[in-house]
Kinemage of the C-alpha trace (Angstrom):
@kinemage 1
@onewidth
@group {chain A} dominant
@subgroup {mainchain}
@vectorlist {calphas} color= white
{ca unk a 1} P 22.308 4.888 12.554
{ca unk a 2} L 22.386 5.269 8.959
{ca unk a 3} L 25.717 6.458 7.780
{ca unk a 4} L 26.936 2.877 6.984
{ca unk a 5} L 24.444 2.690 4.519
{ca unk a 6} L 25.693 6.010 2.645
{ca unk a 7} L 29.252 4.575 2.702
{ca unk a 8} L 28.878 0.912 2.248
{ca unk a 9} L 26.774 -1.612 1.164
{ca unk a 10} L 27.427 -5.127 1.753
{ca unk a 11} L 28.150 -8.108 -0.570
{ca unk a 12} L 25.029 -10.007 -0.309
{ca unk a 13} L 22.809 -7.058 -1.439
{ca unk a 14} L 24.664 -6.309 -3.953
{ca unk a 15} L 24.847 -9.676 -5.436
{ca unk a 16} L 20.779 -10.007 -5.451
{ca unk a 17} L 19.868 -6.490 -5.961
{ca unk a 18} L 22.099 -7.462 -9.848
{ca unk a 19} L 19.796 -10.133 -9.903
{ca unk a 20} L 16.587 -8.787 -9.492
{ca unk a 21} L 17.993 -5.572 -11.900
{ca unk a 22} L 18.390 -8.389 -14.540
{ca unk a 23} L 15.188 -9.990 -14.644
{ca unk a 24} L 13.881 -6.528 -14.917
{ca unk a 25} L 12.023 -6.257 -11.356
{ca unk a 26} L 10.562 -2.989 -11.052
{ca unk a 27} L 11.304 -0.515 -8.204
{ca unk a 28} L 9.749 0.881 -5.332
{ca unk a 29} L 8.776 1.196 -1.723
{ca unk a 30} L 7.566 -2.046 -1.344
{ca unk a 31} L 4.519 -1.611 1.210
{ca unk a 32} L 1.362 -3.906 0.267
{ca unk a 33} L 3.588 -7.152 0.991
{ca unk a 34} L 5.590 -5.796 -1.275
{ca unk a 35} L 9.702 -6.928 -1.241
{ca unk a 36} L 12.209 -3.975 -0.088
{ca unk a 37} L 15.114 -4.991 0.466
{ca unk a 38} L 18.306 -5.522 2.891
{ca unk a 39} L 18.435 -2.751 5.596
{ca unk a 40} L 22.058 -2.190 6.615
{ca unk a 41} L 20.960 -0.677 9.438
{ca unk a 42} L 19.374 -3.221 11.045
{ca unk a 43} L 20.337 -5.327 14.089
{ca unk a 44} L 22.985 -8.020 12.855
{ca unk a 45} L 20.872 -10.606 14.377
{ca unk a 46} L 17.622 -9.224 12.872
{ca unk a 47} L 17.006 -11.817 10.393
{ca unk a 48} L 17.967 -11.389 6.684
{ca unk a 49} L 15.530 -9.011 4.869
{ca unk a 50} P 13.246 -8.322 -0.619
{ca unk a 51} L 11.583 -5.811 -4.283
{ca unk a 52} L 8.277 -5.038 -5.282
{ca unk a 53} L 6.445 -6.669 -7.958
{ca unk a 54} L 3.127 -6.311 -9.245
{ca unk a 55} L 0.920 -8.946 -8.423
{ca unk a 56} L -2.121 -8.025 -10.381
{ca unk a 57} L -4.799 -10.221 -11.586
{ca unk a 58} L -5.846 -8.735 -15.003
{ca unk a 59} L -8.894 -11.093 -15.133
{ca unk a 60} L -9.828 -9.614 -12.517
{ca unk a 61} L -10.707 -6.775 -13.988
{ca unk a 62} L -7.717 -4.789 -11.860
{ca unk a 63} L -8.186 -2.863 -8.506
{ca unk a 64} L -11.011 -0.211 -7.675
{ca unk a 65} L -10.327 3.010 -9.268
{ca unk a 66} L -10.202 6.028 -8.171
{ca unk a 67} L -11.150 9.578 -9.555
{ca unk a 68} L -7.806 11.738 -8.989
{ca unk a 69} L -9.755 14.896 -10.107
{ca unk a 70} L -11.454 14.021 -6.101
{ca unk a 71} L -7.946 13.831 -4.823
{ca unk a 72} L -8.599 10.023 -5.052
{ca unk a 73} L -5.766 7.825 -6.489
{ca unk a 74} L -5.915 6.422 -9.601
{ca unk a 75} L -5.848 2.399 -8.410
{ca unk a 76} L -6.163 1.109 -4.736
{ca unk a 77} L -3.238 -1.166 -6.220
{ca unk a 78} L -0.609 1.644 -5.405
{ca unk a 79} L -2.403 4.491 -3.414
{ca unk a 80} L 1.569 5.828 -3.588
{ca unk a 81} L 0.843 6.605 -7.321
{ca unk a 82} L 1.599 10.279 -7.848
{ca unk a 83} L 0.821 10.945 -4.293
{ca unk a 84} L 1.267 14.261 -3.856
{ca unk a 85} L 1.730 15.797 0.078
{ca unk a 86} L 0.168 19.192 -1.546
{ca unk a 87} L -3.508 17.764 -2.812
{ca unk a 88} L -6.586 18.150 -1.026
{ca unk a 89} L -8.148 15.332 1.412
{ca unk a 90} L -11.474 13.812 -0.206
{ca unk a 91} L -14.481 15.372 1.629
{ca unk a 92} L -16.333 13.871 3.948
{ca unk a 93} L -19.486 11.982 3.342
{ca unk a 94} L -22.382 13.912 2.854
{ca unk a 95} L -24.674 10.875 3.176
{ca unk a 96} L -23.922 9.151 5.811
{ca unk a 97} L -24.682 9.312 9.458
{ca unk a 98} L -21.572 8.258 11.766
{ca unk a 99} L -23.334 5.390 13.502
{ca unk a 100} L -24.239 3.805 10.047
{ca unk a 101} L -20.843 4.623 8.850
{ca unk a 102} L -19.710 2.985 11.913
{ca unk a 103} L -21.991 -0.433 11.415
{ca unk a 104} L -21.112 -0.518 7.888
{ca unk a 105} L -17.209 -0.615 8.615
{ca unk a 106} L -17.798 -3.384 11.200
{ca unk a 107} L -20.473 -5.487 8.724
{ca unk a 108} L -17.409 -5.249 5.934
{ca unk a 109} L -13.989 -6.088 7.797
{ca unk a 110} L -11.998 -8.858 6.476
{ca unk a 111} L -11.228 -11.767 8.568
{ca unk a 112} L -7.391 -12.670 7.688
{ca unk a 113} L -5.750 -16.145 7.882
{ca unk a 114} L -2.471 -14.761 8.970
{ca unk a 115} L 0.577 -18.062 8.429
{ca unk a 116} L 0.721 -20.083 11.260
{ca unk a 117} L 4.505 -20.362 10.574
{ca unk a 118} L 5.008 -16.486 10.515
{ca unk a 119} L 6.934 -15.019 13.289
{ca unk a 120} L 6.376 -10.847 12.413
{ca unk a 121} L 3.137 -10.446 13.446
{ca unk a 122} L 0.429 -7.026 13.080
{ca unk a 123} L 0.941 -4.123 15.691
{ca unk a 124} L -0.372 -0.587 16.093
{ca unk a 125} L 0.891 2.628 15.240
{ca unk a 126} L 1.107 3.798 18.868
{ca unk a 127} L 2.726 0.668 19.985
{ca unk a 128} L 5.141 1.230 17.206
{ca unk a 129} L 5.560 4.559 17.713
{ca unk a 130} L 7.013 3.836 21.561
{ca unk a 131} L 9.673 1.543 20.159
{ca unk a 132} L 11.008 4.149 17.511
{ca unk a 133} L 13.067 7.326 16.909
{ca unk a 134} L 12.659 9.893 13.710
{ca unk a 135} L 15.520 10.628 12.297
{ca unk a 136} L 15.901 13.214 9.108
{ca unk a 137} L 18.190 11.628 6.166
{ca unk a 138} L 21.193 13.952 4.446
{ca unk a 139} L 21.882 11.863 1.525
{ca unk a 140} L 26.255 11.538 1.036
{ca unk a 141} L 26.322 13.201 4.893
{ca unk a 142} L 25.410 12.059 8.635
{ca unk a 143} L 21.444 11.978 9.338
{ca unk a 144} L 20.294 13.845 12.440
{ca unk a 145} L 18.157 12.680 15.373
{ca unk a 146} L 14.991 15.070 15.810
{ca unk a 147} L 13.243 13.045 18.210
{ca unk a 148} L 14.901 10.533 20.678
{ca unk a 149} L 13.620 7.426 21.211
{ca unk a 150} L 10.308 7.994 23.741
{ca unk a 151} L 9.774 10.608 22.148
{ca unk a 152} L 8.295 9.686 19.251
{ca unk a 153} L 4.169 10.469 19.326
{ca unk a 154} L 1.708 10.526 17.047
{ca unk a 155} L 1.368 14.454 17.370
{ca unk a 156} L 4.992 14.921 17.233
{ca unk a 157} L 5.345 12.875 13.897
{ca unk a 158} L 3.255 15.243 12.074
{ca unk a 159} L 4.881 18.231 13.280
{ca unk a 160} L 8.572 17.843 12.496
{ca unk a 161} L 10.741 20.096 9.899
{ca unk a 162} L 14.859 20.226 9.510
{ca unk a 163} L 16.964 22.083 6.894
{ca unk a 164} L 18.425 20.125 4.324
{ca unk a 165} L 21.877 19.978 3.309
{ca unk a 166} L 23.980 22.438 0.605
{ca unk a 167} L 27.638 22.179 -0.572
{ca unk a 168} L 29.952 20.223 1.962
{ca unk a 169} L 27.220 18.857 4.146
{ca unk a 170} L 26.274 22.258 5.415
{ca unk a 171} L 22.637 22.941 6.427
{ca unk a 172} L 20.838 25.163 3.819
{ca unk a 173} L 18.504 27.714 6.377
{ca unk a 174} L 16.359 28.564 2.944
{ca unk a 175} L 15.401 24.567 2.140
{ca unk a 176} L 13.184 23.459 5.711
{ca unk a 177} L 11.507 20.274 5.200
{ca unk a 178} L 8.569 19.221 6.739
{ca unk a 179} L 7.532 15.464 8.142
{ca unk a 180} L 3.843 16.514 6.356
{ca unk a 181} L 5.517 16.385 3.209
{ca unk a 182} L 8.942 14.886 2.728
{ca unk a 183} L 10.194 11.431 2.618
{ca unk a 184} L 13.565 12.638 4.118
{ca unk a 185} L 12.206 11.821 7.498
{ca unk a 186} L 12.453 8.170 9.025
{ca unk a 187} L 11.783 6.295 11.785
{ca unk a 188} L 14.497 4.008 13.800
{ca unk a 189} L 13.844 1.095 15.417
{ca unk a 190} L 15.774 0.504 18.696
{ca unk a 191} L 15.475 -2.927 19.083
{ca unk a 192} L 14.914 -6.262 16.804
{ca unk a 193} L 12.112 -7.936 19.110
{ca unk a 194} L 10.091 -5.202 17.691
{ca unk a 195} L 9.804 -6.713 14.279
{ca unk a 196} L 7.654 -9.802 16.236
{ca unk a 197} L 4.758 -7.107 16.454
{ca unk a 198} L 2.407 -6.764 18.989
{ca unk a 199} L 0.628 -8.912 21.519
{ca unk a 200} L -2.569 -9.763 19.698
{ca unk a 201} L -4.706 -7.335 21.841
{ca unk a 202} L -3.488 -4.645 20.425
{ca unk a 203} L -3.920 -5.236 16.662
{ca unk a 204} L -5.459 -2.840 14.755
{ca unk a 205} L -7.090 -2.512 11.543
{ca unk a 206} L -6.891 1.034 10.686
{ca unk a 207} L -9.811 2.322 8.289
{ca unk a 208} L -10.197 4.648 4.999
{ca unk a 209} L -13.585 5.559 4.069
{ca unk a 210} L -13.748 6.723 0.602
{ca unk a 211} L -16.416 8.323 -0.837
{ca unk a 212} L -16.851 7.073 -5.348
{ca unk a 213} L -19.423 8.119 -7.642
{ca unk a 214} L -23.255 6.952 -7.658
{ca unk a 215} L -23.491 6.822 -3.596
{ca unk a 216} L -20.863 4.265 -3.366
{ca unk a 217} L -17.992 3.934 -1.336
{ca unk a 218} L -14.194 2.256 -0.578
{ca unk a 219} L -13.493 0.721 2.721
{ca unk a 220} L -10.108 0.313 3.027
{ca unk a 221} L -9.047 -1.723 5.634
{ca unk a 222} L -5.520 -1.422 6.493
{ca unk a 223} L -2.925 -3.897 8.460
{ca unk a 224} L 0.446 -2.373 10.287
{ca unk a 225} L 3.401 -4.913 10.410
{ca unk a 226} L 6.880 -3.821 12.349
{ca unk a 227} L 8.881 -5.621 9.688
{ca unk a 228} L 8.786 -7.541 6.185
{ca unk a 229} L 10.798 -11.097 6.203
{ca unk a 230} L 11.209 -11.445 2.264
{ca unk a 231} L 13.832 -12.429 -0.456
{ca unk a 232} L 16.842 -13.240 1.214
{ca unk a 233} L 18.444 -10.098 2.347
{ca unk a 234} L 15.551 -8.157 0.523
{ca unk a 235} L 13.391 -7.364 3.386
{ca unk a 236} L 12.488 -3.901 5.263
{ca unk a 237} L 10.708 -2.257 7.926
{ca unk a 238} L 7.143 -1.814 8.444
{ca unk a 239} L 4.828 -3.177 6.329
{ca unk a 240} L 1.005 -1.731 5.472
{ca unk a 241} L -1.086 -4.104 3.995
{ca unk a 242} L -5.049 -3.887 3.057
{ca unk a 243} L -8.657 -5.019 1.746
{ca unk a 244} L -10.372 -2.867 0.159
{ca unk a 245} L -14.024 -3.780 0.296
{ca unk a 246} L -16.795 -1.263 -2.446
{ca unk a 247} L -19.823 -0.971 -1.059
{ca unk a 248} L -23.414 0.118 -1.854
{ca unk a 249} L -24.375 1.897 1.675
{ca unk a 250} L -27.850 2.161 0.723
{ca unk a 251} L -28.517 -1.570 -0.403
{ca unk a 252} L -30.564 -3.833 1.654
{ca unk a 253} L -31.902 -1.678 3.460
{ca unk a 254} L -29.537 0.533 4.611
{ca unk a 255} L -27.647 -2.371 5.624
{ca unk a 256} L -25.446 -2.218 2.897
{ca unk a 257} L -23.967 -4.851 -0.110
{ca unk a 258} L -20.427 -5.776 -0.898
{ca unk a 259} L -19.532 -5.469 -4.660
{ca unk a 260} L -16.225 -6.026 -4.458
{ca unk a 261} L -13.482 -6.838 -3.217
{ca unk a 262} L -9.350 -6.237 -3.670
{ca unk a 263} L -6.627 -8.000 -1.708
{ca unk a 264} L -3.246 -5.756 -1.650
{ca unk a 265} L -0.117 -7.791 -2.596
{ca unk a 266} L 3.448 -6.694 -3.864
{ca unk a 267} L 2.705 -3.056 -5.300
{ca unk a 268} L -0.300 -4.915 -6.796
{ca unk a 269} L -3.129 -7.287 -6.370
{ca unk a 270} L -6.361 -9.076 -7.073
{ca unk a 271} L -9.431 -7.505 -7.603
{ca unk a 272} L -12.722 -9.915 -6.958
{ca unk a 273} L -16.126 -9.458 -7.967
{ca unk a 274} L -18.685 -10.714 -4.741
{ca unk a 275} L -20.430 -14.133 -5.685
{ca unk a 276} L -16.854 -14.980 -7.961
{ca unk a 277} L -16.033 -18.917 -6.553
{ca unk a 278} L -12.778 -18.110 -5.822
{ca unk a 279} L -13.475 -15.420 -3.696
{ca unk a 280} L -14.367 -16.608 0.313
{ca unk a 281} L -16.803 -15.005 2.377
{ca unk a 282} L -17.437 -15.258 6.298
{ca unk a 283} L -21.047 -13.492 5.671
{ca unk a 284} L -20.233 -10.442 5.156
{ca unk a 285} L -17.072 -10.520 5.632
{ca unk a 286} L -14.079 -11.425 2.889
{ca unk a 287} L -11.560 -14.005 3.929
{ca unk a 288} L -7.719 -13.765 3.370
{ca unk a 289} L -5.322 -15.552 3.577
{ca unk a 290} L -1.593 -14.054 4.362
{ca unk a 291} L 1.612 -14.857 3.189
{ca unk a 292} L 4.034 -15.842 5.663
{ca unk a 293} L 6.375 -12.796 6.128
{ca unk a 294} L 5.467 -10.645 3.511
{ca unk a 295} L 1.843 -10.259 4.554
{ca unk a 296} L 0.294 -10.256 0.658
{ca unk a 297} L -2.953 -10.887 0.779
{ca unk a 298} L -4.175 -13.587 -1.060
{ca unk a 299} L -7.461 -15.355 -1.575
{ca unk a 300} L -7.070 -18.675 -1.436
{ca unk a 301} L -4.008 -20.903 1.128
{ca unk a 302} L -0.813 -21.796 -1.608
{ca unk a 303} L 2.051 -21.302 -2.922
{ca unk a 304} L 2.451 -17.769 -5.335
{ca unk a 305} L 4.744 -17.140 -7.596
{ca unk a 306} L 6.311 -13.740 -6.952
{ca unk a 307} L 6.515 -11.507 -9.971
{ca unk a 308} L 10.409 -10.116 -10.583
{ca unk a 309} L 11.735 -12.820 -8.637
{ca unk a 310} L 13.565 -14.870 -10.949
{ca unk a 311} L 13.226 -19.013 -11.880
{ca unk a 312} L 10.800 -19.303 -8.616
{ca unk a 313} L 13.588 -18.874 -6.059
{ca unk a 314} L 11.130 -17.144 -3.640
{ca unk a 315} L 7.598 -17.669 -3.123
{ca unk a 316} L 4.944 -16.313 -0.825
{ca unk a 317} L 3.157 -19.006 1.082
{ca unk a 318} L -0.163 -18.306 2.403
{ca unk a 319} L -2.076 -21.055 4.743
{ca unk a 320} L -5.304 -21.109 7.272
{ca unk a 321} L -5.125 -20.124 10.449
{ca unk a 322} L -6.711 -22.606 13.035
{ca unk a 323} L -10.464 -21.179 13.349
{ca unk a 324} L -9.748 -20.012 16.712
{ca unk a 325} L -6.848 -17.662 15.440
{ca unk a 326} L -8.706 -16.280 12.818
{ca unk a 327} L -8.078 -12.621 13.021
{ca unk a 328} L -12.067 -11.175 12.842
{ca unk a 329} L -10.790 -7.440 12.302
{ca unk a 330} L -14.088 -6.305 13.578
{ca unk a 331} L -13.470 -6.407 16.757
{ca unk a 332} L -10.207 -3.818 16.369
{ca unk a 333} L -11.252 -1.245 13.298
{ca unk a 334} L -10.423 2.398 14.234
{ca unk a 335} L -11.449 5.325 11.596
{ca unk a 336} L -8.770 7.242 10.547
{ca unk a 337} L -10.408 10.427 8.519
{ca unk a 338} L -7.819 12.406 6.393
{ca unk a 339} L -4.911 14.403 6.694
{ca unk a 340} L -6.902 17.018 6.606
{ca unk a 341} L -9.317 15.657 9.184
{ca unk a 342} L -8.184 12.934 11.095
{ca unk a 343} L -10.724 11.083 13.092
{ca unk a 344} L -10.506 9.623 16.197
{ca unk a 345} L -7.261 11.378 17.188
{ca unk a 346} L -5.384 9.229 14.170
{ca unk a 347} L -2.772 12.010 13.563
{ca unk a 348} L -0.041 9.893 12.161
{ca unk a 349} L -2.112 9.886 8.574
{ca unk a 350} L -0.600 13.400 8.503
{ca unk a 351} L 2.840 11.782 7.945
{ca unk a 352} L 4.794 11.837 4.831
{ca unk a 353} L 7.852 9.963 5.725
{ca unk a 354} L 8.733 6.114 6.233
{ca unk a 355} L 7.957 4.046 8.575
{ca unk a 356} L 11.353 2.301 9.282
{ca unk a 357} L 15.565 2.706 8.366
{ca unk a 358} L 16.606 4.252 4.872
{ca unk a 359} L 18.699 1.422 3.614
{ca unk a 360} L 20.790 1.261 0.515
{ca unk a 361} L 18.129 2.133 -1.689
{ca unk a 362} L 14.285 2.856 -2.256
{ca unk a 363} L 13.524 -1.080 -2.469
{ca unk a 364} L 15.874 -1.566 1.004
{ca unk a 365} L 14.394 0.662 2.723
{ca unk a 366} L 11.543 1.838 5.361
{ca unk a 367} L 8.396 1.883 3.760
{ca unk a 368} L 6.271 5.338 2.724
{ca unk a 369} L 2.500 5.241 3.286
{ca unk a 370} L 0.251 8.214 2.276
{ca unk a 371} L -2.830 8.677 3.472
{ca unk a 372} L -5.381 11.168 1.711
């Protein structure tokens, strides 16, 4: 439940949330390993959960752009910037056959080096879904339960709507929000063995194919993680990480070139040029390497400084995975399409709300992710 979140917040939270506010550590929904924060909701022996900071490297000439005027976002770095539930998907492909755009998403998938040491591990959205209920959030009054645990589906998370509240926590019949386009809506985990993720069968890698200018494209290669094990009590639920690898489809061959490539890390990341030393390729495929609990994507093993975190208290630690535990995401990529066209019966990019408990603010709670 959420109402002791509304009415209470506790000391620990408080004391690092004043912290972070003083070194000036910028807010927001964490996502792409980024921190956010202590969920009072959680299971008291969940583990203790931290805020997003921008991790950008600006020699590295920043993260693939986007053209918004294509209903693109402006950086892969945040594809939350400005989203807007209202704007129109990107179109589909007009080049591309299926089966090449098929081969060219398996030729391009990252291979991640997920921590050895890292106990929340990747999941899928149906496998999630089954552990969850969706709740709608009244801000200063009690949330409501729209879908019981069991009942949570991929179809049915799409197709939600609940009145919000007027004067004296009385529903307002004129103000209906919808799960397609409010962030009111959240989902509830029922149990804290679902933050371990998934048995490693069912991993996915969930993919956005974007269309740029000139005939090339953004694959976007995107990671779901039950929970993020951060700062202290700064943590939250779910966790969407990603690659983005640009492309020229039509280069050797038809077989396709990698150009680029950017690794998705606290609200920000690091954008690589193909043939730069410090970038690692398997082949085709770029290498990461993942920070134990908050899943940044980094692209060498260390220890990273986390921007907004103060005097180096916190760190994300990223390491190689023993060869055989490489994950090689080519073997689990699924197409996801639009919200306007989903593909391959993805309906959960229709979505607009998070993807875990609404904690004591933005940073502590579930994340958002918008798909186009």
């Amino acid at each position: 439940m959420v109402l002791g979140t509304k009415f209470g917040v506790r000391l620990g939270v408080v004391v690092v949330g004043a912290l972070l506010a003083a070194c000036a550590a910028p807010a927001g929904d964490g996502g792409e390993g980024g921190y956010a924060g202590g969920n009072a909701n959680a299971d008291p022996a969940a583990p203790p959960m931290a805020t997003p900071a921008t991790n950008e490297d600006p020699a590295a000439g920043g993260a693939p752009g986007g053209d918004p005027s294509k209903g693109e976002p402006a950086s892969d770095a945040d594809p939350e910037q400005g989203a807007d539930p209202d704007a129109p998907s990107p179109p589909e492909d007009p080049v591309l056959p299926p089966a090449t755009q098929a081969q060219l998403i398996k030729a391009f998938a990252p291979r991640l080096n997920l921590n050895p040491d890292d106990t929340y591990r990747p999941a899928n959205v149906d496998w999630y879904l089954a552990r969850v209920s969706m709740r709608y959030n009244h801000p200063n009054c009690p949330d409501h339960e729209l879908l019981a645990l069991g009942k949570v589906t991929q179809a049915a998370l799409g197709a939600q709507s609940h009145a919000d509240d007027k004067a004296f926590c009385q529903h307002d019949g004129s103000d209906v929000r919808k799960s397609t386009t409010s962030d009111s809506f959240f989902l509830e985990v029922a149990s804290s063995a679902t933050y371990k993720g998934a048995p490693r069968a069912e991993w996915k890698q969930y993919v956005v194919w974007r269309p740029k200018a000139a005939g090339l494209v953004d694959i976007e290669y995107w990671s779901f993680y039950p929970y993020n094990d951060g700062f202290l009590t700064f943590n939250h639920e779910a966790d969407w990480e990603h690659l983005t690898v640009s492309i020229d489809p039509k280069a050797n061959g038809a077989q396709g070139k990698a150009l680029k490539v950017f690794f998705s890390a606290h609200k920000g990341g690091t954008t690589l040029n193909v043939g730069d030393p410090k970038l690692e390729m398997d082949g085709a495929h770029p290498i990461s390497y993942v920070a134990k609990g908050t899943h940044a994507n980094y692209t060498k093993p260390g220890s990273y400084e986390i921007p907004g975190i103060p005097l180096g208290v916190a760190k994300d630690v990223a390491k190689a995975a023993p060869a055989a535990d490489v994950w090689k995401t080519e073997s689990s990529t699924l197409l996801v399409g639009t919200r306007a066209a989903p593909k391959n019966n993805q309906l959960f990019v229709k979505y607009w709300g998070r993807w875990g408990q609404i904690g004591v603010s933005s940073e502590t709670s579930g994340i958002t992710r918008h798909f186009p």
